[in-house]
C-alpha positions in Angstrom: 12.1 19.9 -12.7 11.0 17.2 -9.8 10.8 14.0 -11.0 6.5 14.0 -10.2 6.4 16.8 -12.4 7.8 15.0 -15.0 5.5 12.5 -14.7 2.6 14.5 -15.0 4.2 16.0 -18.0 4.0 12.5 -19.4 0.3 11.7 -18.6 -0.4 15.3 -20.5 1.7 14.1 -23.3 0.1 11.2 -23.6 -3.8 12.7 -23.8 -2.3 14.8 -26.4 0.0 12.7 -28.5 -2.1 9.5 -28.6 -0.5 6.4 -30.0 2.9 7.8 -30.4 3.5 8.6 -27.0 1.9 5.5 -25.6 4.2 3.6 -27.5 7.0 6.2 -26.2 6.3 5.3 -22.9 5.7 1.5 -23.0 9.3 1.9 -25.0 10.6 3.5 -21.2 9.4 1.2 -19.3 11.0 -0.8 -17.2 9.3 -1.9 -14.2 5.1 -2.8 -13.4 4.1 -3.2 -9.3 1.1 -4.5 -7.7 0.7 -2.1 -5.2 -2.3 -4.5 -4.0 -5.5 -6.5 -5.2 -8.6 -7.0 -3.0 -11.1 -9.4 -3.8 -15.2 -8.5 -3.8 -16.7 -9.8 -1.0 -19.0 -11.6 -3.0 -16.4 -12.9 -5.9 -17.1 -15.9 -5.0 -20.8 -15.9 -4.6 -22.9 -16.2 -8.0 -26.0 -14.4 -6.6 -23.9 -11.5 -5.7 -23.6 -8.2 -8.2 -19.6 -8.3 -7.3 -19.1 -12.1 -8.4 -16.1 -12.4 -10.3 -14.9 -9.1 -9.3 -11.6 -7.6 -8.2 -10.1 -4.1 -7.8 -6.0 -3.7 -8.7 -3.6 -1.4 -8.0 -0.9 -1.1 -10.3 2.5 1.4 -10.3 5.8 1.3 -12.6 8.5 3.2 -13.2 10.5 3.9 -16.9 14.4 3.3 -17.3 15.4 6.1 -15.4 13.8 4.8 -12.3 10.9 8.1 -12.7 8.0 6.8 -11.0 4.9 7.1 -13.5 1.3 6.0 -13.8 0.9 2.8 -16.2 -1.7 3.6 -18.8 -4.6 1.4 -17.4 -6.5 0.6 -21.1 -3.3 -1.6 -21.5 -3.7 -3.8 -18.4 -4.7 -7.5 -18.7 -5.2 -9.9 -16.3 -3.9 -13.6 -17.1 -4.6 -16.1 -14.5 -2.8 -19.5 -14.6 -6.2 -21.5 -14.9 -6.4 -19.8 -18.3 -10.2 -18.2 -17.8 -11.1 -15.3 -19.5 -11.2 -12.0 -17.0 -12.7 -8.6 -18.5 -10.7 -5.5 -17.7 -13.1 -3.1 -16.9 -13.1 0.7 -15.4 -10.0 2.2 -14.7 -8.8 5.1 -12.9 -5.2 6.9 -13.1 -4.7 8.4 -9.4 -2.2 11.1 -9.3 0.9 11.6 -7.4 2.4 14.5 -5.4 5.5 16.0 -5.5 5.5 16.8 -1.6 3.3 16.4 1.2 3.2 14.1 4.4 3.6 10.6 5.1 3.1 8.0 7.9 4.3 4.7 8.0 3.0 2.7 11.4 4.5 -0.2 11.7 2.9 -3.2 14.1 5.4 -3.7 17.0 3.4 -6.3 18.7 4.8 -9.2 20.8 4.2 -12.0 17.2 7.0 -10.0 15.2 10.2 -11.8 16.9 9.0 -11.7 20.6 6.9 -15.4 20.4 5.9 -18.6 18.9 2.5 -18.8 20.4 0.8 -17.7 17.6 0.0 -18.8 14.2 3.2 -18.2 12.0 5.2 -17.2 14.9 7.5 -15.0 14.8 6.3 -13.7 11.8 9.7 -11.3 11.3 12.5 -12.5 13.3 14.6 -11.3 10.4 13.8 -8.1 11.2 12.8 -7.1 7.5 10.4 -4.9 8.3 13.2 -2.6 9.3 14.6 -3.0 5.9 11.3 -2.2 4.7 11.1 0.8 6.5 14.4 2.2 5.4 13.5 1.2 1.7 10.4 3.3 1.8 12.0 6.4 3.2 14.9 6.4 1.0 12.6 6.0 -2.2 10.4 8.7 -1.3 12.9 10.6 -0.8 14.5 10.3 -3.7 11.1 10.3 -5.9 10.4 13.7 -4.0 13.5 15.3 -4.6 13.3 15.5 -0.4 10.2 17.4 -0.3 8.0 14.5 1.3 7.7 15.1 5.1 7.9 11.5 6.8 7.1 10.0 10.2 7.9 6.9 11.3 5.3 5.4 14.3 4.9 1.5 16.0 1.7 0.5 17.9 1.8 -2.0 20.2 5.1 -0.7 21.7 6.6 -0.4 24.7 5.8 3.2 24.9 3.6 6.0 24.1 4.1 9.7 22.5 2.9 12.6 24.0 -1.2 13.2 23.1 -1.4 9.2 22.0 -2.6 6.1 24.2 -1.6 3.2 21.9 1.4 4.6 19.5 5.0 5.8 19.6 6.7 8.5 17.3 10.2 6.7 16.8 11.1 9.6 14.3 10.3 13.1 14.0 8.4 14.6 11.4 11.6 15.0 8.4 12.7 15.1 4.8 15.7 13.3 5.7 15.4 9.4 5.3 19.0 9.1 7.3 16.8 10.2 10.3 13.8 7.4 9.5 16.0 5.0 8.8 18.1 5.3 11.9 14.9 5.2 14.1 13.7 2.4 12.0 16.5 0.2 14.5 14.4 0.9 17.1 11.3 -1.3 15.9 10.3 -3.4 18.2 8.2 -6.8 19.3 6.1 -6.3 22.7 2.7 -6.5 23.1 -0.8 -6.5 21.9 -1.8 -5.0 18.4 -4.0 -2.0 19.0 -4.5 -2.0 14.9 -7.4 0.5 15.0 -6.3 3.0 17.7 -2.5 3.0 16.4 -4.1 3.8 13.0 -6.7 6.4 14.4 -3.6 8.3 16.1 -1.5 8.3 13.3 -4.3 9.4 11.1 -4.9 12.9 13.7 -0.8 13.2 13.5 -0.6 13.3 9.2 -3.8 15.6 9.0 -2.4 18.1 11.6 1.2 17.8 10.3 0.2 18.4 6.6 -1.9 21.2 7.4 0.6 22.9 9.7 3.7 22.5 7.3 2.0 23.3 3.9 -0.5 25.6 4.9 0.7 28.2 2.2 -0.3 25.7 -0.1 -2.7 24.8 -2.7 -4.3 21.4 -0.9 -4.6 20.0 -3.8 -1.0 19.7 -4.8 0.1 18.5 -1.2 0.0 14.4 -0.7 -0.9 13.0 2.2 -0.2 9.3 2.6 -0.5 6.3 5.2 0.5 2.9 5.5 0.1 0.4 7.9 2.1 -2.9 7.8 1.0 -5.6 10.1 0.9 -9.2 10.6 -2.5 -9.5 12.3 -5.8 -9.0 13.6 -6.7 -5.8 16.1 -6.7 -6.8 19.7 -6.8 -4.5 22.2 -8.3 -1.3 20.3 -11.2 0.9 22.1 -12.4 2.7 19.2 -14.1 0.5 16.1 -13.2 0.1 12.6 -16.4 2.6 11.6 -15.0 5.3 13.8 -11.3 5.1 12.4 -13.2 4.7 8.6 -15.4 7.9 9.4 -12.1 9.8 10.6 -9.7 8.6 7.1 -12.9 9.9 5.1 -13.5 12.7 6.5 -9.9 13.7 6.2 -9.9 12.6 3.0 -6.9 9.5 3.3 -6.3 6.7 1.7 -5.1 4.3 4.2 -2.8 1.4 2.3 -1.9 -1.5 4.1 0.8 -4.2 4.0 0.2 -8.0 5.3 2.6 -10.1 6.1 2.5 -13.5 8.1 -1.0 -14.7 8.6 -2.5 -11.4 7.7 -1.2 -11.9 3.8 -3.8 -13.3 1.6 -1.6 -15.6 0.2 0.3 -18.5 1.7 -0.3 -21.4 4.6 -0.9 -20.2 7.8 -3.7 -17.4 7.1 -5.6 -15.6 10.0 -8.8 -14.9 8.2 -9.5 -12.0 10.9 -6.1 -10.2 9.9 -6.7 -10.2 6.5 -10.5 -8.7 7.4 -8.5 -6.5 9.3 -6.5 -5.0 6.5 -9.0 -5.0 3.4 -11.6 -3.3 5.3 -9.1 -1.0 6.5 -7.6 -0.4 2.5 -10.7 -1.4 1.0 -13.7 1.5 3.0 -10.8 4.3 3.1 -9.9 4.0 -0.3 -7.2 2.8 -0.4 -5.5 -0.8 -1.7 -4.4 -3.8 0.4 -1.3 -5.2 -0.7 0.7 -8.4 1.0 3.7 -10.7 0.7 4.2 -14.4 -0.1 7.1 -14.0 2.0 8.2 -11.4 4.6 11.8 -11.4 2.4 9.4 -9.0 0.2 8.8 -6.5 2.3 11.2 -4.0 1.3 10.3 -3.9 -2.7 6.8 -3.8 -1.9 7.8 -1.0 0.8 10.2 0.7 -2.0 6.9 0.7 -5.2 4.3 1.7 -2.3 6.7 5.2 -2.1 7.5 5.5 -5.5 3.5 5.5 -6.5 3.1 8.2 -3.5 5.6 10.2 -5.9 4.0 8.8 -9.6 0.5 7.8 -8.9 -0.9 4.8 -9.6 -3.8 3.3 -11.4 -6.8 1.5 -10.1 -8.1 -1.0 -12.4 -11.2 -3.4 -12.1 -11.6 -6.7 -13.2 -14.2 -9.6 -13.5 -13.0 -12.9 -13.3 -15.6 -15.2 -15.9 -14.9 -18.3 -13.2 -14.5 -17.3 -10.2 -12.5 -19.7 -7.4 -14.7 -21.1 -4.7 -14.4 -19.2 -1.3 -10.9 -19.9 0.3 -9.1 -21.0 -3.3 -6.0 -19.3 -4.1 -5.7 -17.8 -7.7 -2.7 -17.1 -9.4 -1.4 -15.2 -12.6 0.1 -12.9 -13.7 -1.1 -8.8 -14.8 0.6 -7.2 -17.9 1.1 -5.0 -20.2 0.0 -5.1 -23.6 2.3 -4.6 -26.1 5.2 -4.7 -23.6 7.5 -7.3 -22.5 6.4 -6.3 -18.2 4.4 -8.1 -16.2 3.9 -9.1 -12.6 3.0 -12.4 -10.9 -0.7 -12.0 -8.7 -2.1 -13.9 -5.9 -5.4 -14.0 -3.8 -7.7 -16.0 -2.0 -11.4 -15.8 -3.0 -13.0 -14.3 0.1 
């Protein structure tokens, strides 16, 4: 039995078994992620129907390392300050046992190649190649190798055949050796073409997925994108709307990673990048998450994979006092009736 099938199994055991089970499964588990947390525009502003208001996204895995979907009626929000926030709607998002993935990875000239730039070199440590390597290997493993993966960089040095602003460094495989080897080859060059790079990758997943899993029942095959940058678009053609119209249409989730000045949290923020990301995340559907530190990448890489294979659940909150625009707030999300938690951070838009 693959290990998303298992998890499945679990969500149906819990609908049937009621309290038992969910104290069976809080009993299992061993680890809660914050895939991401975006911030209302309006959280900040008291005339707006969004203030106070902030969407999570939340995986975990039990003591086997099995990815599965926390149950979202037992998710609080604590924040240091000590305000009351109300947990509100909540949505378990499934996983997928197989389908295709992209990660594009930023390859633009502020990764190692300069300190011109706000927080440059923003990865000189090359952990984004870590990261890479971490999320292959995971979904891999979470898939029982039926995930097909692709690993792309915008703002190269080159081009693929049929794209203008991205490079395939890896062929479409089930073998994270293969992603991980071209994972190496990430580089730091030019501009950051944020929007075409994503638009490209976006036309590459759809036709792959629909080529290799065309036998299929659509609904079983996962399809999932994420984009890890450390800034604002610069050089793109097309506009955010366009590249929004073409990930609904398609029906994607793009998920994003900031790090550098495009993470919400930290000192050297570039308002722009973060923009950049949310609206990306936030108008797809999917969930913007970010590091403190790029020395995070990789386990933020690693649970982003493991919720492709487990799901994950959506949760909304509303903050009673919300931080003026540009505060930070801190806390921490957990579990009731368990021992997990996770430490959160944002900055009121």
């Amino acid at each position: 039995m693959r290990r998303s099938t298992m998890v499945l199994g679990l969500g149906l055991a819990l609908g049937l078994a009621g309290c038992d089970a969910v104290s069976q499964l809080l009993a299992t588990l061993a680890d809660l992620d914050l895939l991401g947390i975006i911030p209302a525009e309006g959280f900040s502003d008291p005339a707006s129907e969004d203030y106070g208001k902030v969407k999570l996204a939340l995986g975990a895995s039990d003591d086997q390392q099995i990815p599965v979907t926390p149950p979202g009626d037992l998710i609080e929000v604590v924040p240091d300050d000590g305000q009351e926030v109300e947990e509100g709607d909540w949505e378990e998002v499934p996983g997928h046992a197989e389908g295709s993935f992209v990660l594009l990875v930023d390859g633009s000239a502020s990764m190692e190649a300069t300190d011109q730039c706000l927080g440059c070199p923003t990865d000189p440590g090359r952990l984004r190649v870590e990261a890479a390597k971490a999320l292959a290997e995971e979904l891999a493993r979470c898939g029982d190798t039926q995930w097909r993966m692709a690993l792309m960089e915008f703002g190269s040095n080159g081009t693929s055949p049929g794209m203008e602003d991205t490079q395939l460094l890896s062929e479409w495989t089930t073998d994270p050796a293969e992603v991980s080897s071209a994972a190496d080859t990430l580089g730091s060059y030019e501009g950051t073409p944020l929007w075409d790079g994503t638009y490209e990758a976006l036309v590459a997943l759809d036709g792959d997925a629909a080529t290799s899993f065309s036998e299929k029942d659509p609904t079983e095959i996962g399809r999932g994108i994420v984009v890890m940058s450390d800034g604002a678009d610069t050089t793109s053609d097309r506009l955010p709307t366009v590249v929004v119209e073409l990930a609904l249409e398609m029906q994607i989730p793009v998920n994003t990673i900031g790090f550098g000045p495009a993470s919400d949290v930290g000192d050297e923020i570039d308002a722009s990048a973060v923009d950049d990301l949310r609206r990306l995340a936030s108008e797809t559907g999917g969930y913007y998450g970010y590091v403190d530190s790029v020395d995070d990448l990789p386990a933020l890489a690693k649970a982003i994979a493991s919720a492709q294979c487990g799901g994950h659940t959506e949760l909304f909150a509303t903050f009673s006092e919300p931080a003026a625009s540009g505060e930070e707030v801190r806390g921490e999300i957990r579990l009731k009736d368990s021992p997990l938690g996770v430490p959160f951070g944002f900055r009121a838009p």
